[in-house]
TIBALO-809736 format. One record per atom (N, C-alpha, C): residue in one letter; x, y, z; residue number from 1. Coordinates in steps of 0.001 Angstrom, whole numbers, plus 500000, padded with zeros to 6 digits. Each point is the difference from the previous one (the first is absolute). Layout:
<nodes>
- A|X|Y|Z|NUM
...
</nodes>
This chain:
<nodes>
- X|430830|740005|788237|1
- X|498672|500210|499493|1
- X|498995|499671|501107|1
- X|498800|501260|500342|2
- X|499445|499112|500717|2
- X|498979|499465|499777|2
- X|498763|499622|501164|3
- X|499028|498986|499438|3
- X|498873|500131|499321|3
- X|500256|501362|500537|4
- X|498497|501058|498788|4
- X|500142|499812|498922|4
- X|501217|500522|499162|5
- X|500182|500079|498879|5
- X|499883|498989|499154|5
- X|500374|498703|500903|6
- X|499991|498478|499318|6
- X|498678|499659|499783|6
- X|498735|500389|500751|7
- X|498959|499771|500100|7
- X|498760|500871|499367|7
- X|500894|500495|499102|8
- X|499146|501557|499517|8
- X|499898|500048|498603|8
- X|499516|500543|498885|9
- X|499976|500397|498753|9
- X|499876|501178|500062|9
- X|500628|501036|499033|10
- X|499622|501314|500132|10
- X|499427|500291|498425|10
- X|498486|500264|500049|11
- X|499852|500259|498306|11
- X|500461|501072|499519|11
- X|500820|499562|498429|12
- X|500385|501694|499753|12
- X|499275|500003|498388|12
- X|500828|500282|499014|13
- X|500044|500168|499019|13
- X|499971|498793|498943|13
- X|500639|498906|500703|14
- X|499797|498932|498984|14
- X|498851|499203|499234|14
- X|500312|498902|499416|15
- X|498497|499220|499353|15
- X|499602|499370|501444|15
- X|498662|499934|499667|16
- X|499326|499509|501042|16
- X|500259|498695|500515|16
- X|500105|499029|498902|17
- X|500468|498905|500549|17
- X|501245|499701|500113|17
- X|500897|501092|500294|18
- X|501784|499567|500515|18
- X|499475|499819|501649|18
- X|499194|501343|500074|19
- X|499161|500103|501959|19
- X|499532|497981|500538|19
- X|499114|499832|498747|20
- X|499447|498819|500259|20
- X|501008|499204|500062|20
- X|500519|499562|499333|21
- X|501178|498679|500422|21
- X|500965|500433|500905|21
- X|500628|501313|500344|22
- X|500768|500390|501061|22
- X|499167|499601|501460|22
- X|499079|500273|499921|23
- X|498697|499449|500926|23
- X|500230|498645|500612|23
- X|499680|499123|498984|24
- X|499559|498855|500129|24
- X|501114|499098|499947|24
- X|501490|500428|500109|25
- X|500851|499444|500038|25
- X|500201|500367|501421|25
- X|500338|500944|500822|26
- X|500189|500420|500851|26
- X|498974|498856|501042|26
- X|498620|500185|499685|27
- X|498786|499380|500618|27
- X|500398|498243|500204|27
- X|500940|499321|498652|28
- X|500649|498675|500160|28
- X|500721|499961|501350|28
- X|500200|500979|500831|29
- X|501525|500297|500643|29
- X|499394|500186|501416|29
- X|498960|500807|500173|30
- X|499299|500594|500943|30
- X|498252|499902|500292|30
- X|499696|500316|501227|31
- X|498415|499827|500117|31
- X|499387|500866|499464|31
- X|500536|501139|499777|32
- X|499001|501500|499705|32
- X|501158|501105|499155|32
- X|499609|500377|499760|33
- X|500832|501482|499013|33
- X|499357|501258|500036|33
- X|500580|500748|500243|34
- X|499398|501590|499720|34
- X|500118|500606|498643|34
- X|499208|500429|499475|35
- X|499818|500833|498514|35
- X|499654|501102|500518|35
- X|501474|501016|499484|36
- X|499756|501617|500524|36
- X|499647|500743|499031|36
- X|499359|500858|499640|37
- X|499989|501164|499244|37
- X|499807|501212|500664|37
- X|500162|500920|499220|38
- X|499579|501525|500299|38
- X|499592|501357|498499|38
- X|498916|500728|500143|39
- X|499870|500683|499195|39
- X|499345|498930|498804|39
- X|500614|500440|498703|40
- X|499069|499509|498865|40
- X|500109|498315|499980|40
- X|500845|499766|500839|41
- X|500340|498315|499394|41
- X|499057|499178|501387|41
- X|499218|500489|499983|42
- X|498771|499778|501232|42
- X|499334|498800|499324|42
- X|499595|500441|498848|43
- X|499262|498525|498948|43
- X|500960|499250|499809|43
- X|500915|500050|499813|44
- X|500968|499321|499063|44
- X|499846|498839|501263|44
- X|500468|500166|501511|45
- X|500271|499291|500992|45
- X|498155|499262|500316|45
- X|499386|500488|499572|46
- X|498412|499537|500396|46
- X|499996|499279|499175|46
- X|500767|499523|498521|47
- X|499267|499314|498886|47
- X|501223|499022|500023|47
- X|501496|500168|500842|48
- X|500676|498631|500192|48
- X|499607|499077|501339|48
- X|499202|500923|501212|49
- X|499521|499171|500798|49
- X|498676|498876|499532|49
- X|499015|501003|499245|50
- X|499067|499301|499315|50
- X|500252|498753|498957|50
- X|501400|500111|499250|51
- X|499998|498840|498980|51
- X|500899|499423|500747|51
- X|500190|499593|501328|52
- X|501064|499127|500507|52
- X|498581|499032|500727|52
- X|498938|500919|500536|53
- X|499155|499126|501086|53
- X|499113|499684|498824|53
- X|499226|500209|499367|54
- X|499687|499373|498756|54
- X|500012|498742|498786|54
- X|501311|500343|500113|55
- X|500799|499364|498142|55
- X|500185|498859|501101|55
- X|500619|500157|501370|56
- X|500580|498865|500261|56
- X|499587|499209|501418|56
- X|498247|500469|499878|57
- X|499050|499310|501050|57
- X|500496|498545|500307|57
- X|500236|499308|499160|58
- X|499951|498431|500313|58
- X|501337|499621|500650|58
- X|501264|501152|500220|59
- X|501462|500296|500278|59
- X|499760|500400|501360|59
- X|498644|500106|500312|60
- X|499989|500152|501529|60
- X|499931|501977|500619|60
- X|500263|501133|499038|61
- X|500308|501061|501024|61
- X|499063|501037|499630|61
- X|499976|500744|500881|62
- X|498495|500768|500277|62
- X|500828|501529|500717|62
- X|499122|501017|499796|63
- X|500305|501278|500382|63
- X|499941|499995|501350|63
- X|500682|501044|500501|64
- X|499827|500121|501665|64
- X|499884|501360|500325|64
- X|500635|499981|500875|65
- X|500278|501608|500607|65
- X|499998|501093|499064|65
- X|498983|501127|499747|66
- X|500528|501323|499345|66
- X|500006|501287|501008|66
- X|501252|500434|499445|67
- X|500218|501614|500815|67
- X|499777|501029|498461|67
- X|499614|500827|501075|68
- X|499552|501001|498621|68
- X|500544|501369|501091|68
- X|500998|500928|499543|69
- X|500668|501017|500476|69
- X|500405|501222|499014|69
- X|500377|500999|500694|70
- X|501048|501108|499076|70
- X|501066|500130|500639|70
- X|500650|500560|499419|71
- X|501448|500558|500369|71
- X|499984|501294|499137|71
- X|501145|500751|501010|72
- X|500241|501360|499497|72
- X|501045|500248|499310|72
- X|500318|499973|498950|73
- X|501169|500302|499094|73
- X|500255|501712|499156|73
- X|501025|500114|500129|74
- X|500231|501415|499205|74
- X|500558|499760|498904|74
- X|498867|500856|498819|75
- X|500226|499828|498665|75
- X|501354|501046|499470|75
- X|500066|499512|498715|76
- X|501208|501005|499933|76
- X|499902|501117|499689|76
- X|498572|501016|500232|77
- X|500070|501658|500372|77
- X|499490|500293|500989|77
- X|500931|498758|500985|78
- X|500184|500537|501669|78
- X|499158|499426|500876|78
- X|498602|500115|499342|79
- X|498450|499963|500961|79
- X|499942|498596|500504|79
- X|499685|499822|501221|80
- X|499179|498828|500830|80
- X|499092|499294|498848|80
- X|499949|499261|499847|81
- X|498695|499020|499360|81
- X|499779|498489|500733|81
- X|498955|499913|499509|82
- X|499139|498412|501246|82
- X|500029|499167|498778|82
- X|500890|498752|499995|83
- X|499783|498951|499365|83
- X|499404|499062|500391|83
- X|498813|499254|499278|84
- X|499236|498999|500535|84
- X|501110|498661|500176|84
- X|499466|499014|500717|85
- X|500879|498875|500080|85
- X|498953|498879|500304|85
- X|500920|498348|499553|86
- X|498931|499403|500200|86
- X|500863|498334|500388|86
- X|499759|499208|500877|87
- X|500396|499053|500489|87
- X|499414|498826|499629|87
- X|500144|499021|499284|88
- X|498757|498856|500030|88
- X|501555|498534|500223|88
- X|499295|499790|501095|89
- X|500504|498300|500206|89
- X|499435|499043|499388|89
- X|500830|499116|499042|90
- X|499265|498719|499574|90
- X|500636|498639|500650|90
- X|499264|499596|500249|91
- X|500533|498077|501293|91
- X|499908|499346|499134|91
- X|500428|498910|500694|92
- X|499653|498599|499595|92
- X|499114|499527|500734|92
- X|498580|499629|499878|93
- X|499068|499299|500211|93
- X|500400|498877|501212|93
- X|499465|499935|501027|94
- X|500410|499000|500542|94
- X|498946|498595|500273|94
- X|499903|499184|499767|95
- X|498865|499248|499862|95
- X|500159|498637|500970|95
</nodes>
């Protein structure tokens, strides 16, 4: 496994807060985490970065880095399409 993956969330389909505690367990482990999405689950990943730096201000971690990208994927009647994508790092506060 490598170190991306360990360090990453990918939002999909699930409840929102399986993202959040997958998060913030990971975050026990490490300085920073990546929350990936792409396409519709764009909010979904904006509203587990938001209730992690939020809900758990006094826990020390705060948003960081965002990438905001597309990628080109082919749907299944063939055609090129541009999926949005979106990167947000959340840290641990260092004080």
């Amino acid at each position: 496994m490598s170190n991306e993956t360990r360090d990453t969330v990918f939002i999909g389909k699930k409840p929102l807060m399986a993202y959040v505690t997958s998060t913030l367990i990971q975050l026990a482990n490490l300085p920073s985490v990546n929350i990936k999405a792409r396409g519709l689950s764009i909010g979904r990943a904006v509203d587990v970065a938001q209730i992690i730096a939020r809900k758990t201000e006094n826990a020390g971690y705060s948003i960081g880095e965002i990438k905001i990208g597309s990628e080109s994927l082919e749907s299944q009647d063939g055609r090129t399409r541009n999926v949005s994508t979106i990167e947000i790092e959340v840290k641990r506060n260092t004080n």
